[in-house]
C-alpha positions as CSV (number, residue, x, y, z in Angstrom):
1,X,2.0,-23.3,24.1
2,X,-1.4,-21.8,24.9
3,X,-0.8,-22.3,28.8
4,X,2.6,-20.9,28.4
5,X,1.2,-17.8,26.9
6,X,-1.7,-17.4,29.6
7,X,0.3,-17.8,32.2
8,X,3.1,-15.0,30.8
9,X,0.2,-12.8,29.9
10,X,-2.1,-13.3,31.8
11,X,-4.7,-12.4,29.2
12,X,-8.2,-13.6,30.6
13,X,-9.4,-14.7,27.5
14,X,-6.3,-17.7,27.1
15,X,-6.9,-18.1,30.3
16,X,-10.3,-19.2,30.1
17,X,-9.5,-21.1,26.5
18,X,-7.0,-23.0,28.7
19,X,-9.4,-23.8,31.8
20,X,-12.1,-24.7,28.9
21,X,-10.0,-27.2,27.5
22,X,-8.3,-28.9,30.6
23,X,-12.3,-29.3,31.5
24,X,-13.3,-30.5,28.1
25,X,-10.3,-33.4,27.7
26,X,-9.8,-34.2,31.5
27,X,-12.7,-33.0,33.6
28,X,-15.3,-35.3,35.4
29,X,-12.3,-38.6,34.9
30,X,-12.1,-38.4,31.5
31,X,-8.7,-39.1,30.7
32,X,-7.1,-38.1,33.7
33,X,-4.5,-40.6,34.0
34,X,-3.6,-40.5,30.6
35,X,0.6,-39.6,30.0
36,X,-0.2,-36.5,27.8
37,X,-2.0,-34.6,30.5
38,X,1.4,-34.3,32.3
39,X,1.8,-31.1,29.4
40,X,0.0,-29.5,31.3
41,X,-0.4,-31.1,34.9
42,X,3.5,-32.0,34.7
43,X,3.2,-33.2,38.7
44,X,-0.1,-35.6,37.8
45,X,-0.4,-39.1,38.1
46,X,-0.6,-40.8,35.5
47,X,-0.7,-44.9,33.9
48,X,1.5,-45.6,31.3
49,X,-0.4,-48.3,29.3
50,X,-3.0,-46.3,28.3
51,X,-1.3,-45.0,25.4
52,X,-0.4,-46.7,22.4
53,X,2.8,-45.7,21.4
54,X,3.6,-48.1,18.5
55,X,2.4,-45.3,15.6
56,X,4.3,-42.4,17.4
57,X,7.1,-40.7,15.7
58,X,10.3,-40.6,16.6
59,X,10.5,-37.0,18.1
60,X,6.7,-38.2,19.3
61,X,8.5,-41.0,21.6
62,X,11.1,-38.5,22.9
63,X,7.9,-36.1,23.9
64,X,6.3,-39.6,25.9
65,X,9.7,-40.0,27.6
66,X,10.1,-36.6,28.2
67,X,6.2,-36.2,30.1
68,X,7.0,-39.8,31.8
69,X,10.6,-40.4,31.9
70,X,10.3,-43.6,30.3
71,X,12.6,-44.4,27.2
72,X,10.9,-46.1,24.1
73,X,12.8,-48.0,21.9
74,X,13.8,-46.6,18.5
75,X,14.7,-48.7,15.2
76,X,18.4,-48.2,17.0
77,X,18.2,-48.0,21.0
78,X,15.9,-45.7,22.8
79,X,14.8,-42.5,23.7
80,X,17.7,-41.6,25.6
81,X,19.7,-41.0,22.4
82,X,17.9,-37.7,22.3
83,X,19.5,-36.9,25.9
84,X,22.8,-38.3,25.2
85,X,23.8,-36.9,21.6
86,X,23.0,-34.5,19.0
87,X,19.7,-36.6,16.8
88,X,19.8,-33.7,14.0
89,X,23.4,-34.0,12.7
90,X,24.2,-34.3,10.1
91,X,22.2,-30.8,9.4
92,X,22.5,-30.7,5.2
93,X,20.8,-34.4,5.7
94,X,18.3,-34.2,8.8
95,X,17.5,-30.9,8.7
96,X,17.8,-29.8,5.1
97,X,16.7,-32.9,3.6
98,X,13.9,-34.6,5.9
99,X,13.1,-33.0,8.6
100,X,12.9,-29.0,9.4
101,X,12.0,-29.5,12.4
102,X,14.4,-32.0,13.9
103,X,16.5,-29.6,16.4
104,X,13.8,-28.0,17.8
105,X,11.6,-30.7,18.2
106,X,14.6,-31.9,20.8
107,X,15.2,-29.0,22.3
108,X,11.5,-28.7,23.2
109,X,11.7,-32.5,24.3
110,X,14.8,-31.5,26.7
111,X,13.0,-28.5,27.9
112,X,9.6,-30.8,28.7
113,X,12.0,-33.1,30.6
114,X,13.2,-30.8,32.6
115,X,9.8,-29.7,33.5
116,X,8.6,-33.4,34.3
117,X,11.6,-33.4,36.6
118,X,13.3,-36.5,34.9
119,X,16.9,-37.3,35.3
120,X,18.7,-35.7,33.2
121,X,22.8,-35.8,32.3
122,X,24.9,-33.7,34.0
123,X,26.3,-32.2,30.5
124,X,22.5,-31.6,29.2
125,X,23.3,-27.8,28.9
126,X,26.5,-28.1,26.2
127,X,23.5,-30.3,24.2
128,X,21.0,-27.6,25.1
129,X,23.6,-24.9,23.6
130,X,25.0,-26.6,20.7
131,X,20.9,-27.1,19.7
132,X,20.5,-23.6,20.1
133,X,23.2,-23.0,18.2
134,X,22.5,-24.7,15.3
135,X,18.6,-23.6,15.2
136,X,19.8,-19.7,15.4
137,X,21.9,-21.0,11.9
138,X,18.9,-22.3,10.5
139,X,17.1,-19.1,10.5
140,X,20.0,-17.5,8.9
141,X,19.8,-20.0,6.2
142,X,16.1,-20.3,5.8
143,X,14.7,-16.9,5.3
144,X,11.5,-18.5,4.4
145,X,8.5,-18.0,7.2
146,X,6.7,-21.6,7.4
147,X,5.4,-23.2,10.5
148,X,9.4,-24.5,10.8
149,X,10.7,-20.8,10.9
150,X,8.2,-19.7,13.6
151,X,9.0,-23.0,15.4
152,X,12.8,-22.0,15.7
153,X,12.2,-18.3,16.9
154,X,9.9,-20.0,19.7
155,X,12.7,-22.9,20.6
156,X,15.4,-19.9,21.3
157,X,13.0,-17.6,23.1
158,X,10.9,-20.1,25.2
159,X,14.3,-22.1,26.3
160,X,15.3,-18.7,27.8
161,X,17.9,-17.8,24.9
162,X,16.2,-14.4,24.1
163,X,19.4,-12.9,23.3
164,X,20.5,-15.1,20.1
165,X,17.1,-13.8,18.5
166,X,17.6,-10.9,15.7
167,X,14.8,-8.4,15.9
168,X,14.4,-8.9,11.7
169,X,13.2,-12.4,13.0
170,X,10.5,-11.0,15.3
171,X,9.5,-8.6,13.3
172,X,9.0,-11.1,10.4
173,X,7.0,-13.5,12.5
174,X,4.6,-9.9,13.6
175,X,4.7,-9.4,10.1
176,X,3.3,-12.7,9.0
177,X,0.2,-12.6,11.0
178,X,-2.4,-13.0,9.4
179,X,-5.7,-10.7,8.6
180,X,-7.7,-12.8,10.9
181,X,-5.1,-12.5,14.1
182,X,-3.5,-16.2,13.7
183,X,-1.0,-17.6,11.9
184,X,-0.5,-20.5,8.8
185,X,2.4,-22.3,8.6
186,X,2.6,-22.1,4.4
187,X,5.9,-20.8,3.1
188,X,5.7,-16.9,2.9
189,X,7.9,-13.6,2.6
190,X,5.9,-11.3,4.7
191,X,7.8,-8.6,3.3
192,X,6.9,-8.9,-0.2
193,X,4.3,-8.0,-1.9
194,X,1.3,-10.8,-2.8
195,X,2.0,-11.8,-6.2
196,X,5.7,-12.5,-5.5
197,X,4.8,-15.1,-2.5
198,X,5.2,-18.9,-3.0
199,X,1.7,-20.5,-3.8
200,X,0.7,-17.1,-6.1
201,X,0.5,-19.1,-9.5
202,X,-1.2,-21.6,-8.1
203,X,-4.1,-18.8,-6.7
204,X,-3.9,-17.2,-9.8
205,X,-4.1,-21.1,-12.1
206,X,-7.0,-21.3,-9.7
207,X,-9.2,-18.2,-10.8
208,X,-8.3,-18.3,-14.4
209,X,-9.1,-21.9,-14.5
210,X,-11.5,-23.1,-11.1
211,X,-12.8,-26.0,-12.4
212,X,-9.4,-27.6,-13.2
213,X,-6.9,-26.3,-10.2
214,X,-7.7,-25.9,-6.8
215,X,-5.8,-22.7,-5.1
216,X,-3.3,-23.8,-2.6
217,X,-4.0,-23.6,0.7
218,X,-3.7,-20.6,2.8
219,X,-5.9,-20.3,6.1
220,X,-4.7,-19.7,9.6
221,X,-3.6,-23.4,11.6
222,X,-4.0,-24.0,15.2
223,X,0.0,-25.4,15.2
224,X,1.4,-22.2,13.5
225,X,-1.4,-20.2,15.3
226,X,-0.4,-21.3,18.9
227,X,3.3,-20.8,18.3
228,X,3.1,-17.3,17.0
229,X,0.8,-16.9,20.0
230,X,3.8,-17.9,22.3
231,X,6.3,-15.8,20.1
232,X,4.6,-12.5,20.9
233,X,3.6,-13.0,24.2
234,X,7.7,-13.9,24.8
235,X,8.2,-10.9,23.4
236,X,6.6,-9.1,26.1
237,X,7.3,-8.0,29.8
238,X,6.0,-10.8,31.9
239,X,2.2,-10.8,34.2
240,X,2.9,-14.3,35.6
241,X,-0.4,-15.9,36.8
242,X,-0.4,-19.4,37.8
243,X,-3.2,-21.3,36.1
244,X,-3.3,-24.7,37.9
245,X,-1.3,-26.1,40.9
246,X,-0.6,-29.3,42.1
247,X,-4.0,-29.5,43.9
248,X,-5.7,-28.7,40.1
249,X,-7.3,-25.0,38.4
């Protein structure tokens, strides 16, 4: 997400960020053959077993097969069945009840596949468009701005689906930004004042009574920081720079 945004903004200080961590996790050997540098080097070489991919998540799998076009198994088939059918359905049980973040979390997958240049179905798009779909009805339905809210503005904008975002969305996401310029994916109405957001008993059981409750947590995150990050540079006219080729920075 922080590449993505360098290379739309081409702000030099993401770009360096960028070039600082690609140095840090894969400079001088270390780890270049590992799968998960293919987020960022998608044409790199890579080995496959030098992951351990037995505590991943489901969605996580789906991201491995996505960077390596490899299918993992799932407790029912593989991978694939992220390509071939709709994983978040039904929405009142997947979405609702377990998992927020289900339908974007494949949409993103699809999108890395693409990248990676894996084999894809030839129908891929009517998935791609009933995902989208369904992730524009979430945000009707879930006014509340979390990490899972910000998540589903980025899935329609960065898939290229600019036009099924509603400016109140955007503005919402501006709005949430935080004093210190990132984001934090607690559940928030940025356009309410502070003692009606969720979490405000909870500060104010903390300062009546310290030694007994802790306040709720409510500093910026990296994860809702990078994807507001993406959000807002989206939101403006493109610089493209290219940050690495295929022969490295």
């Amino acid at each position: 997400m922080v590449q993505t945004a360098a290379e739309r903004t081409g702000d030099p200080y993401l770009t360096e960020l960028v070039r600082t961590m690609d140095n840090v996790t894969y400079g001088q050997g270390r780890g270049k053959q590992v799968p998960w540098r293919r987020m960022v080097h998608p044409e790199s070489d890579i080995a496959l077993n030098l992951v351990d991919t037995q505590n991943l998540l489901p969605y996580q799998r789906f991201f491995y097969h996505a960077v390596t076009c490899q299918p993992l198994d799932l407790d029912r088939g593989d991978t694939s069945r992220f390509v071939s059918g709709h994983m978040c359905r039904p929405q009142w049980l997947k979405v609702v009840g377990r998992d927020p973040a289900c339908t974007t979390h494949q949409l993103i997958g699809l999108m890395l596949m693409r990248r990676s240049a894996c084999p894809v179905p030839p129908d891929l798009a009517n998935l791609e468009s009933e995902l989208s779909a369904d992730i524009a009805w979430q945000l009707r339905a879930d006014v509340v701005v979390k990490d899972a809210y910000l998540q589903r503005v980025l899935a329609l904008l960065w898939s290229g689906r600019a036009s099924q975002v509603a400016p109140v969305w955007l503005r919402r996401v501006l709005a949430s930004q935080q004093a210190d310029g990132g984001w934090s994916g607690r559940q928030q109405f940025p356009e309410l004042p502070g003692w009606t957001q969720p979490g405000a008993f909870g500060f104010a059981l903390a300062r009546w009574w310290p030694s007994w409750f802790q306040p709720p947590r409510h500093a910026t995150d990296f994860h809702a920081t990078a994807q507001g990050l993406l959000i807002a540079a989206l939101s403006l006219p493109p610089k493209p720079v290219r940050l690495f080729t295929a022969a490295g920075p």
